[in-house]
ZAMARGU-4260 file (C-alpha; in steps of 0.2 Angstrom, whole numbers, plus 5000, padded with zeros to 4 digits):
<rodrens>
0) 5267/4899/4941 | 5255/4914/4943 | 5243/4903/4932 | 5242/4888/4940 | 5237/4898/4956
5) 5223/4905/4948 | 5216/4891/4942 | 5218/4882/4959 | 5212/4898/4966 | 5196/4896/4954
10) 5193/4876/4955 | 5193/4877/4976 | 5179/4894/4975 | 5170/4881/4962 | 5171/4867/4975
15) 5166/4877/4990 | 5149/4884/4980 | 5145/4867/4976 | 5146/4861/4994 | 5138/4877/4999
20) 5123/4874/4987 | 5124/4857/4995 | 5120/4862/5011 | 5107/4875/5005 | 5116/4889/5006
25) 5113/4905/4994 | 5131/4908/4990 | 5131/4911/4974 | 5134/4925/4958 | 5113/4929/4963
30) 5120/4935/4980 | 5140/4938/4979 | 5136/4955/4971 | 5122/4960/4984 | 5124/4968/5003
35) 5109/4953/5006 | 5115/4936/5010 | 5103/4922/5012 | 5105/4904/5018 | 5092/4891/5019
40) 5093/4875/5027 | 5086/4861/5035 | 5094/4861/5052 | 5099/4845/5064 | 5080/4845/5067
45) 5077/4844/5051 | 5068/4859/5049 | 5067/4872/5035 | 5075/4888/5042 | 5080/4905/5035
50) 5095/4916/5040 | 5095/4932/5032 | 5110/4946/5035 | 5112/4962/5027 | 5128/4971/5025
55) 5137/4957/5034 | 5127/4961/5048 | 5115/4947/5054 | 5096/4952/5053 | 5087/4936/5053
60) 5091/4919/5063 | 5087/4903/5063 | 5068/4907/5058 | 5057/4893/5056 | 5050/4890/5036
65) 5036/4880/5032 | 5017/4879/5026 | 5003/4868/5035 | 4993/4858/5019 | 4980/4846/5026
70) 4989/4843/5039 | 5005/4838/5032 | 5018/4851/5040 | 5028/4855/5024 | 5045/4862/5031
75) 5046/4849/5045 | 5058/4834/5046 | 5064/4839/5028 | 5078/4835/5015 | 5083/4848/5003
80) 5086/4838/4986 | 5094/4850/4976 | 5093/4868/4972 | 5093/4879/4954 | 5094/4895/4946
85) 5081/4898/4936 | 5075/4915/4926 | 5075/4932/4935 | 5090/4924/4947 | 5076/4915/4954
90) 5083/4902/4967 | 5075/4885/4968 | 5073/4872/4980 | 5065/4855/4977 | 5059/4849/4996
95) 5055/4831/5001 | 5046/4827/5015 | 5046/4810/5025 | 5034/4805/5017 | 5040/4804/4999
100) 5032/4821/4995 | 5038/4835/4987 | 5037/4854/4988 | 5047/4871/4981 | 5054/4888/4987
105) 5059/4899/4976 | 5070/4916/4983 | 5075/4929/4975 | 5089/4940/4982 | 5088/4959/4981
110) 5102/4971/4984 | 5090/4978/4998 | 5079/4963/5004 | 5072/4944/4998 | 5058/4936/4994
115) 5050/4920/4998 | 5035/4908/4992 | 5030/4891/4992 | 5023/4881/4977 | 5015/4865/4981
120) 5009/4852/4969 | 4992/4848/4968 | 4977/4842/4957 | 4964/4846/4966 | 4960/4859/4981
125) 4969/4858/4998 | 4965/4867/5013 | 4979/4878/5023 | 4979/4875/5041 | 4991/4889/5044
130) 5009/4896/5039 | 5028/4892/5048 | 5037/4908/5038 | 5042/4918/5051 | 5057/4932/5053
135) 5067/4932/5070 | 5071/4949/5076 | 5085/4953/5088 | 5083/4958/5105 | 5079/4979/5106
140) 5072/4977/5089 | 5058/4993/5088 | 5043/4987/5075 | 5029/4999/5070 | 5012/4991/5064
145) 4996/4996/5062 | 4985/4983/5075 | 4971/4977/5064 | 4970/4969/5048 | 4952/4974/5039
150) 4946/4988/5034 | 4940/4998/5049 | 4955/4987/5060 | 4968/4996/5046 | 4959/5010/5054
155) 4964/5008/5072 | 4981/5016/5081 | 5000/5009/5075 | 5008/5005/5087 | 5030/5006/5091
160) 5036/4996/5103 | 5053/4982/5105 | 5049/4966/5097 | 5054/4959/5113 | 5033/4963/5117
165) 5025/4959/5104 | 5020/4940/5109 | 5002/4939/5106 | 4999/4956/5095 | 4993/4955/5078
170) 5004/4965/5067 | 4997/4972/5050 | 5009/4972/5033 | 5019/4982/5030 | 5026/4982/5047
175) 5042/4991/5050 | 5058/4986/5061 | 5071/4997/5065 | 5084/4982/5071 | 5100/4989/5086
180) 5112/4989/5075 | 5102/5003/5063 | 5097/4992/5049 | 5080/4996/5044 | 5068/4982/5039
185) 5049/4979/5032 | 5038/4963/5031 | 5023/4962/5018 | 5018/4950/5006 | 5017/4953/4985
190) 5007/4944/4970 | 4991/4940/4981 | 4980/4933/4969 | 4970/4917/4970 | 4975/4915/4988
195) 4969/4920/5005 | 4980/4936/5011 | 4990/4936/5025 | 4994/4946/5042 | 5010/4943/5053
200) 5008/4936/5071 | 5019/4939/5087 | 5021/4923/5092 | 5034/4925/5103 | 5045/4937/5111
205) 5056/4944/5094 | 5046/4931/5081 | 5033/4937/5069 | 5026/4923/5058 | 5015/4924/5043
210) 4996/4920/5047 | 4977/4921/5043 | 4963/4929/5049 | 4945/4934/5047 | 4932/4949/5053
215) 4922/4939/5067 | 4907/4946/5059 | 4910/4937/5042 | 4911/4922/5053 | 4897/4923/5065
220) 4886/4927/5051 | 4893/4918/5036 | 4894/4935/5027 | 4907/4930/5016 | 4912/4947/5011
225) 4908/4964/5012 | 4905/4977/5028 | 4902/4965/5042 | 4890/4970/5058 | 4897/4983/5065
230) 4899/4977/5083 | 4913/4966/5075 | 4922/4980/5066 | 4939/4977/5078 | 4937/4960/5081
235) 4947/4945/5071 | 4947/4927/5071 | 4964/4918/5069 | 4970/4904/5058 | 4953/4897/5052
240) 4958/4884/5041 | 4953/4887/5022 | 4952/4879/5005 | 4962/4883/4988 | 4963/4876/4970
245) 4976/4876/4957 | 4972/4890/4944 | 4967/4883/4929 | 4979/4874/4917 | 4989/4874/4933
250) 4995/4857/4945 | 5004/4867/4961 | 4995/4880/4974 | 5008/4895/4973 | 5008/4907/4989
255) 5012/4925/4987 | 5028/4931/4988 | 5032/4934/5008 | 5044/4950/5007 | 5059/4957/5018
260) 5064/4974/5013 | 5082/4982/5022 | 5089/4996/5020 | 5103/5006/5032 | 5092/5023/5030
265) 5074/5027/5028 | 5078/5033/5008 | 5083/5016/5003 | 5067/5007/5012 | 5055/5022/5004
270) 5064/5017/4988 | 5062/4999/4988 | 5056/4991/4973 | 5055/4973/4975 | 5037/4972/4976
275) 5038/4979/4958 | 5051/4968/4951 | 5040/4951/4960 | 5024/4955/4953 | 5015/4947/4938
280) 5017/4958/4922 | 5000/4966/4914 | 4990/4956/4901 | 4995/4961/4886 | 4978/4961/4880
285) 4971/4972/4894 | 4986/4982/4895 | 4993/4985/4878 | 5006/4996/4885 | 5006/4991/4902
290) 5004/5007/4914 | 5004/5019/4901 | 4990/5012/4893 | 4979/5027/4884 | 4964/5025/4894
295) 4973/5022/4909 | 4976/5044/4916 | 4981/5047/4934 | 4975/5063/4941 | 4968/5072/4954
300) 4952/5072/4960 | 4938/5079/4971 | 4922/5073/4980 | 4908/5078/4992 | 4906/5067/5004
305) 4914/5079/5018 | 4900/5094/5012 | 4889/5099/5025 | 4872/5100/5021 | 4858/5089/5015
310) 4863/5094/4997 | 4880/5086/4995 | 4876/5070/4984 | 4863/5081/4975 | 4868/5084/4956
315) 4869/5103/4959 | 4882/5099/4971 | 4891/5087/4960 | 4891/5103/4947 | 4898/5114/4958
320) 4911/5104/4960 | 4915/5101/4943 | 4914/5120/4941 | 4926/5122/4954 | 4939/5107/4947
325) 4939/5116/4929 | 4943/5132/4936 | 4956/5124/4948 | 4965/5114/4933 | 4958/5096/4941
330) 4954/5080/4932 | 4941/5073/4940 | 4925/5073/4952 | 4918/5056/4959 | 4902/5053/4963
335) 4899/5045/4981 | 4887/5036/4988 | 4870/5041/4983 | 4869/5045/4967 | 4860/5026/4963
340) 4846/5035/4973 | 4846/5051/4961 | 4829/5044/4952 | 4820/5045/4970 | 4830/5060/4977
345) 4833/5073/4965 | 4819/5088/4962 | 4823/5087/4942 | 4825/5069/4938 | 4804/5071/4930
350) 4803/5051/4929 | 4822/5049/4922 | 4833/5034/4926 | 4848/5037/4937 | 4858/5034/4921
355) 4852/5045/4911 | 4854/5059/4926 | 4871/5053/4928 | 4873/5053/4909 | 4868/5073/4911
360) 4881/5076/4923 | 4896/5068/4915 | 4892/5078/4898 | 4890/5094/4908 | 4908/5091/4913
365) 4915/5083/4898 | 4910/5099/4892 | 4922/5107/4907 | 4938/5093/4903 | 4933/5086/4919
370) 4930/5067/4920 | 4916/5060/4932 | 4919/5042/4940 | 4906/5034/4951 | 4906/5024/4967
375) 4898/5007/4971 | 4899/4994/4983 | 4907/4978/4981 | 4896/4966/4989 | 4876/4968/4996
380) 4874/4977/5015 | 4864/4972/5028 | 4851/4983/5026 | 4852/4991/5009 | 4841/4983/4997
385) 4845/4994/4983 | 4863/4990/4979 | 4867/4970/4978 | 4885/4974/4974 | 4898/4967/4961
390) 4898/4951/4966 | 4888/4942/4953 | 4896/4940/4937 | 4881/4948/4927 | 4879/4962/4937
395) 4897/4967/4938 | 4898/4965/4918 | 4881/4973/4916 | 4886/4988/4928 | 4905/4991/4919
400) 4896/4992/4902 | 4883/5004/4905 | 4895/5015/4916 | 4906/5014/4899 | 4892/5019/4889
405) 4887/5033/4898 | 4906/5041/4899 | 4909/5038/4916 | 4929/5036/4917 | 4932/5027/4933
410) 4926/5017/4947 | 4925/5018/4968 | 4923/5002/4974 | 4919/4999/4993 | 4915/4987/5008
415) 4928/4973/5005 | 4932/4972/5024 | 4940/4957/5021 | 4957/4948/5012 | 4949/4929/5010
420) 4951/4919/4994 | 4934/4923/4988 | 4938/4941/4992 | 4953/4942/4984 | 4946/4934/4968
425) 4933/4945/4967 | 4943/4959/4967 | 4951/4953/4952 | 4939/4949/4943 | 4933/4968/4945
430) 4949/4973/4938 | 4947/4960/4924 | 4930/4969/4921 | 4934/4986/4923 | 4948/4984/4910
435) 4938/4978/4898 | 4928/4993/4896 | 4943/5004/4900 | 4939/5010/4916 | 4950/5015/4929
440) 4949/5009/4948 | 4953/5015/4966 | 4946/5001/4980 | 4941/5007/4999 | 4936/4999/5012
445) 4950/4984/5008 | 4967/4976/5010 | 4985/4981/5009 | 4991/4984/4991 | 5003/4970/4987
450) 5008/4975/4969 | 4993/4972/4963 | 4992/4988/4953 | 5008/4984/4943 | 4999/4969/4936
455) 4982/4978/4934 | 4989/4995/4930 | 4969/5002/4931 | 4971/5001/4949 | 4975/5016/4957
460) 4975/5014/4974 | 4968/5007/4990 | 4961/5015/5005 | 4966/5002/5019 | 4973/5015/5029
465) 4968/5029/5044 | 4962/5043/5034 | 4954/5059/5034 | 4937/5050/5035 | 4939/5046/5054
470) 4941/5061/5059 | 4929/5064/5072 | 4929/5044/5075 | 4945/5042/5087 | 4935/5037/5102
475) 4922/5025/5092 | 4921/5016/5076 | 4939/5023/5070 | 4950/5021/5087 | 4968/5028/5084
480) 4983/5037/5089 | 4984/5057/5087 | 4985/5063/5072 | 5002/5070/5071 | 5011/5055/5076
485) 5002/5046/5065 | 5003/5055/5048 | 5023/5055/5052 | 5020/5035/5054 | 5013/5031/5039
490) 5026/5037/5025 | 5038/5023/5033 | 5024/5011/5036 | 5011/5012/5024 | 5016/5018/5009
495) 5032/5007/5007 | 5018/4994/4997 | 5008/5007/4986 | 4996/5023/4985 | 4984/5023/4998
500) 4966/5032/4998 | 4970/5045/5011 | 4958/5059/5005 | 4972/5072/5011 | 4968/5091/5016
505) 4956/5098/5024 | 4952/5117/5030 | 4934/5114/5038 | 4925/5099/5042 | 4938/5086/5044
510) 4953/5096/5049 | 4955/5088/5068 | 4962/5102/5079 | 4979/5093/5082 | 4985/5096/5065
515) 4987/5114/5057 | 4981/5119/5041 | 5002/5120/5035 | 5002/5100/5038 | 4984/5100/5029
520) 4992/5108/5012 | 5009/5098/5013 | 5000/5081/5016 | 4995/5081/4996 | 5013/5079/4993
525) 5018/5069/5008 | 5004/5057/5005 | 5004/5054/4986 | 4994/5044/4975 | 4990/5041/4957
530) 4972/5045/4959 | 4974/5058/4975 | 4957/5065/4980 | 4955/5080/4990 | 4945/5081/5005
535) 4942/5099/5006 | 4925/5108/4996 | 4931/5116/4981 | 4927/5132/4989 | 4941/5132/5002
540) 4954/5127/4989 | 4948/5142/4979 | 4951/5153/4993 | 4965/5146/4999 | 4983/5156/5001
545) 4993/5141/4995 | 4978/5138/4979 | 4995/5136/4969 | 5003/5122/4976 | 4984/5111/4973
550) 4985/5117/4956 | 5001/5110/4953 | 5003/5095/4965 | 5009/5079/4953 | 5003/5064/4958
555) 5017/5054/4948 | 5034/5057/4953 | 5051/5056/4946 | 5062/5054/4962 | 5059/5053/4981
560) 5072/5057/4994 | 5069/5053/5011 | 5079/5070/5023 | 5089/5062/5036 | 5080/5073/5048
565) 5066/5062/5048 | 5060/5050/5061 | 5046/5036/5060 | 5033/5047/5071 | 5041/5062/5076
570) 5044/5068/5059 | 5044/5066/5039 | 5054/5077/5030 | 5055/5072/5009 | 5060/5078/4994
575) 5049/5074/4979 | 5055/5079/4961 | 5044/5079/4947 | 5055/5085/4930 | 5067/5100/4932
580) 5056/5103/4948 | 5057/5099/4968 | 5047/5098/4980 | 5049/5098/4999 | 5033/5091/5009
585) 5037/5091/5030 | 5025/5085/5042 | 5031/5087/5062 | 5024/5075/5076 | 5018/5080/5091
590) 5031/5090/5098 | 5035/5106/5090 | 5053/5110/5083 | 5064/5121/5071 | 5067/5111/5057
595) 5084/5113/5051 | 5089/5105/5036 | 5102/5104/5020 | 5094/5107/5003 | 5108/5095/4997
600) 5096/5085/4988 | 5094/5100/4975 | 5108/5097/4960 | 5121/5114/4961 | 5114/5131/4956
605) 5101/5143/4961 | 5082/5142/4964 | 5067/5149/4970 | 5058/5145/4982 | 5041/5148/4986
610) 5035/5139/5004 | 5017/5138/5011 | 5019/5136/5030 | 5009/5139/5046 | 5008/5159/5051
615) 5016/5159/5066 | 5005/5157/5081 | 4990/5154/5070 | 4988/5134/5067 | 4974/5139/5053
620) 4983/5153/5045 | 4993/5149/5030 | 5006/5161/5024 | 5016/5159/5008 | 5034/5164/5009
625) 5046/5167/4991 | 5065/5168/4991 | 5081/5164/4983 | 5089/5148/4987 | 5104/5136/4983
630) 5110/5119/4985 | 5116/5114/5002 | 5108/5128/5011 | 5101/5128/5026 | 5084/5127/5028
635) 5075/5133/5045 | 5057/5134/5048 | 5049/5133/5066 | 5035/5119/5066 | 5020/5120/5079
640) 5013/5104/5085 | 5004/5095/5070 | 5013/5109/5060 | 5020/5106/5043 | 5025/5116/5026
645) 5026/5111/5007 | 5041/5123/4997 | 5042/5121/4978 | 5060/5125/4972 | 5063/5129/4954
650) 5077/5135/4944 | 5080/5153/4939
</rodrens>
């Protein structure tokens, strides 16, 4: 008897999945074992929607899916044909519109969030008119977002306000939400290539939808890419239709993955991998090894661009600062702008090329175990007639080669300004380039990452972010919040999609006053990254009190743990292990505090620790503290304004 109620028990759950699959729901063994449900549909309207809920709680409703391709609104009046599992419990949906013509989603379902793309056959180009994903938030929903989408817009203030206000705004990924009933969420995109990258409107109260946008100056000059004039630095155009083709030995226009990350703490969204586990594998022929391919070395580095002084591009200055990284145990020094000018600039160059100065300086610190890489734009500027940029394949293939020749071991590349397909591709095909000779990569001026360093393991990071560098800018050319609110935006923000080029700590020359010089030396550690350059001259991190916490900083780490004491903008409190060894990196907001914490994060037994912290009273004092710790104790330390501390813990 028992039996026969199992297997009428089993055969009516196998009929309700197949009318649940029938009626496009995702109810099946890719989300019965994940918090994340997902159901997409076409409504009574016959419009594709998405409902998303997380922990049986619901956390997107009813939000409107589609692509605009020549006109033809894929997603509207729709019939779902059918829908299949396919590798990596990809779920896919065959779409017909009235028409007669077909289109696909695929979703994956996460434990901790979705994904989402379009594919869209085609045997020739099509234009995009404009996108329908969109998420829809409840009511009381708090977002966080940076307010421009290029280069010097990523540069402006994030701003935290209710969903319920955001009609209107222009939200750059990742934007974070922090929905009523305490679910934590982020949008962003992953797998950008040959495709036009995207920013997330406010196009009504609680609704953000996927769109595109341009620098004015790129459109009122036809400057396809690269640093436009600067009076259109903030300004963006919306929705200008573009054109894409199939990739070769391809018949459908595949979008990138549109991603929603949950979590019910900030440690689980700070964790969140799915941009990892969505993006295109290495090229085997590249990347033999993938990431931890030989030539392929994540370190530490410094640069002089923030030394004062006519000197600080000089070679002199650039061997002062490979005296100072040897001696300091750092990897690397790169070369900023300038140093294509050595031949006309430098007293000693006696008629020689800047490669062969250049060539001269990375044997004097080959010699030292420091590695030299180089800077260079990515396309021409308006006004420069010495540097024509990457954007020509023979100069970008030329320029990779002779940079290989000469030992140079990676490469700075600046003034994209801009996400469009041509942008996009160039990129690329820099990183195609660069490979090929084995050089390494970090790009500035530019776009969100969006996993592109997981399939091009030689990029290392990407600026797009508010950092040290606009110091001094706030009320001009790099508008934004204080310093301390933002630096205790960006780990929840920010660094959710990758490694940012932050150029962290400064004691001098870009040390705004808001922040003390205990927040300076912590924010290595808060903001990581595989190539992490240091903004301060190599003197002041030779004279600094807390010279062994830069000597030992890692830049790749074996666990994160977000402390439940932190709070988007008022403070970021984690734990970063790197083997047998934490560390605890603390930046406060702008309101000062005792920080009061568990070092429950710390498996059981005893520790020292050793903490470089703010002298009390002093916001550019540091003071180094040592004492005997163990798991679960109490922390306290009182945190100024801007304040902040970095504690290494070890086991004795």
């Amino acid at each position: 008897m028992n039996n026969r109620i199992t297997k009428f028990l089993a055969i009516a759950l196998f009929l309700l999945s197949i009318s649940q699959i029938v009626k496009g729901e995702a109810v099946d063994a890719v989300t019965a074992a994940t918090p994340v449900k997902l159901k997409i549909e076409a409504n009574t309207d016959k419009q594709l929607v998405l409902d998303v809920s997380y922990e049986e709680n619901s956390v997107i409703r009813e939000a409107p899916l589609g692509l605009n391709v020549d006109h033809r609104m894929l997603g509207k009046d729709v019939q779902l044909l059918n829908k299949e599992k396919k590798e990596n419990n990809t779920l896919v949906y065959q779409l017909q519109q009235a028409d007669g013509s077909r289109f696909y989603l695929d979703a994956r379902i996460f434990p901790d969030g979705i994904a989402l793309r379009y594919r869209v056959p085609a045997d020739g180009p099509v234009c995009i008119y404009g996108e329908e994903t969109s998420f829809i938030f409840p009511s009381q929903t708090k977002v966080w977002y940076a307010s421009g989408p290029f280069q010097y817009g990523w540069l402006q203030q994030y701003q935290e306000r209710e969903t319920d206000r955001i009609e209107g705004e222009l939200l750059a990924p990742p934007a974070t939400f922090h929905l009523p009933n305490g679910i934590y969420a982020a949008i962003t995109e992953a797998n950008l290539f040959n495709y036009h990258g995207a920013v997330l409107l406010g196009t009504a109260p609680n609704k953000v939808q996927f769109g595109y946008v341009e620098n004015k100056g790129h459109v009122e000059t036809g400057i396809v890419t690269g640093l436009p004039p600067a009076k259109y630095w903030h300004e963006e155009v919306r929705n200008i239709p573009w054109i894409v083709s199939p990739k070769a030995e391809s018949q459908e226009i595949v979008t990138p993955w549109r991603i929603l990350m949950l979590s019910k703490d900030l440690n689980g969204l700070v964790n969140n991998q799915i941009i990892a586990q969505v993006s295109d594998q290495p090229n085997k022929t590249l990347f033999p090894d993938g990431a931890k391919t030989d030539w392929i070395k994540p370190g530490r580095a410094t640069f002089t661009w923030y030394v004062q002084g006519s000197e600080k591009l000089s070679v002199a200055t650039q061997k002062r600062f490979v005296d100072g990284c040897a001696e300091l145990g750092i990897e690397s020094v790169v070369v900023d702008d300038g140093w294509e000018l050595w031949q006309q600039t430098e007293k000693e160059a006696n008629g020689r090329t800047k490669w062969e100065i250049l060539k001269e300086l990375v044997d004097y610190a080959k010699a030292k175990n420091v590695d030299i890489w180089v800077w260079r734009s990515s396309s021409p500027r308006s006004g420069n007639k010495s540097d024509i940029g990457l954007v020509d394949p023979q100069e970008r293939t030329n320029f990779m080669k002779k940079c290989a020749e000469v030992g140079v071991k990676g490469l700075k590349i600046d003034f994209f300004h801009t996400e469009n397909l041509f942008t996009v591709n160039l990129m690329e095909n820099i990183l195609k380039d660069a490979a090929k000779e084995k050089l390494m990569v970090i790009f500035h001026g530019v776009n969100k990452p969006t996993g592109d360093s997981y399939t091009y393991p030689n990029l290392l990071a990407k600026e797009a972010v508010r950092g040290l560098e606009c110091v001094g800018g706030e009320d001009s050319w790099a508008p934004g919040p204080a310093w301390p609110y933002h630096n205790t935006v960006l780990p929840f923000t920010r660094w959710l999609v990758g490694a940012a080029d932050y150029t962290p700590m400064s004691f001098t020359t870009q040390c705004s006053p808001s922040v003390t010089f205990g927040c300076q030396l912590s924010s290595i550690y808060m903001f990581t990254s595989p190539m992490l350059i240091f903004a301060a001259d190599v003197d002041e991190m030779l004279s600094c009190p807390g010279r062994s916490f830069i000597e030992s900083v890692p830049v790749i780490w074996d666990e994160t743990v977000v402390l439940p004491e932190s709070e988007i903008g008022r403070l970021a409190a984690l734990a970063r292990r790197k083997g047998d060894v934490w560390y605890l990196t603390v930046l406060n907001g702008e309101d000062a505090r005792t920080f009061d914490a568990k070092l429950d994060f710390l498996p059981k037994g005893k520790y020292q620790m050793e903490i470089a912290t703010d002298a009390p009273g002093n916001r550019k004092q540091l003071v180094v503290k040592k004492s005997k710790v163990r798991s679960g104790q109490r922390l306290k330390e009182e945190l100024m304004s801007g304040g902040g501390f970095v504690a290494r813990i070890s086991r004795y």
